[in-house]
N, C-alpha and C positions, 0 to 999 in steps of 0.2 A: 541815920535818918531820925530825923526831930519825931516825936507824936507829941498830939496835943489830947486833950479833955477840955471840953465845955461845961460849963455851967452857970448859973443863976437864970436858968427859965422859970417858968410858970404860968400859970391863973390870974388877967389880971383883967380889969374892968376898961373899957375903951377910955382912953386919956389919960390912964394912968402911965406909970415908969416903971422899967428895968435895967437892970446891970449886969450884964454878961462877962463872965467868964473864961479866959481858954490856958491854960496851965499847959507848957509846953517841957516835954522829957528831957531836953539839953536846951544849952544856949542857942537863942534867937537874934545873937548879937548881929552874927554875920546875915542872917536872911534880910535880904532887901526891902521885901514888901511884905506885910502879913495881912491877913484879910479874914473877913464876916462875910459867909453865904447863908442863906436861907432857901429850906425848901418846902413850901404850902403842896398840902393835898394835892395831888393830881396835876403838880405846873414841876416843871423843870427848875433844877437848884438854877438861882442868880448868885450874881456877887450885890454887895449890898454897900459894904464900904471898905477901903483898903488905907492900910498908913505906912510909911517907907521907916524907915530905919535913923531917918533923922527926925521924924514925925510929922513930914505932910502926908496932908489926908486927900482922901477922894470919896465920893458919894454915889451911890444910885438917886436920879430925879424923885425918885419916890419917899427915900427918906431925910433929905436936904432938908436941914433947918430942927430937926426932929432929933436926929441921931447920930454920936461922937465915938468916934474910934480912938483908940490911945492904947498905945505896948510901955512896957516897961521892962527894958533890955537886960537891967541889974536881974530883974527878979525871974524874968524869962514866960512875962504876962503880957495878953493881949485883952483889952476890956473894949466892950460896944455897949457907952450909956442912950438908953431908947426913951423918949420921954414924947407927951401927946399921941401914945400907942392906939392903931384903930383896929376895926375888925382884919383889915387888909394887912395886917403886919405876924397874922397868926402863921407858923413854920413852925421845923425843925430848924435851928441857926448853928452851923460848922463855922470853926477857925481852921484855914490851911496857909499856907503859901503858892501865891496865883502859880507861881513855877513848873513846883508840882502838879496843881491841877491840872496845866496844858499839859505836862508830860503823861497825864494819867493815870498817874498811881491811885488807885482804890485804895491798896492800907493805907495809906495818905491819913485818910479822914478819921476823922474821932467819932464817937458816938452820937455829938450835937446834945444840944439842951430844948427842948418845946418850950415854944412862946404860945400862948392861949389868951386872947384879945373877946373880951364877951363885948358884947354890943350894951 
């Protein structure tokens, strides 16, 4: 089983950019889809954006136009460039495999990186 780690969260000012992180323990060649969830205070993790293994991507309506997913199979990285960030984009942000997620697995999940959007 793959694990991943997150990172490049932080503290950043509404409209500014980040670059996330997810550093994955083995090869991500084979996994099909990998994916950015996010989970804000008191609301249920979403999926946020997902990119397949030849690298289409997909979106949540909320961050279209804003926000780019991209893996890198050699290196076994999955990166979510966030740019035009508002106060609505403040979570914790996991990297999993949607697969995973429907089958359930809780070790699954990595730590996450916090996004913090000041107004």
């Amino acid at each position: 089983q793959v694990r991943v780690a997150e990172s490049g969260g932080g503290l950043v000012q509404s409209g500014g950019s980040l670059r996330l992180s997810c550093a994955a323990s083995g090869s991500i060649f084979h996994i099909d889809v990998m994916a950015w969830y996010r989970q804000a205070p008191g609301k249920k993790r979403e999926l946020v954006a997902a990119v397949t293994r030849g690298g289409s991507t997909s979106y949540a309506e909320s961050v279209k136009g804003r926000f780019a997913i991209s893996r890198d199979n050699a290196e076994n990285m999955v990166y979510l460039q966030m740019n035009n960030l508002t106060p609505e984009d403040t979570a914790v942000y996991y990297c999993n495999d949607p697969v995973v997620v429907t089958m359930g697995d809780l070790a699954s999940w990595g730590p996450g990186t916090e996004v913090t959007v000041s107004s």
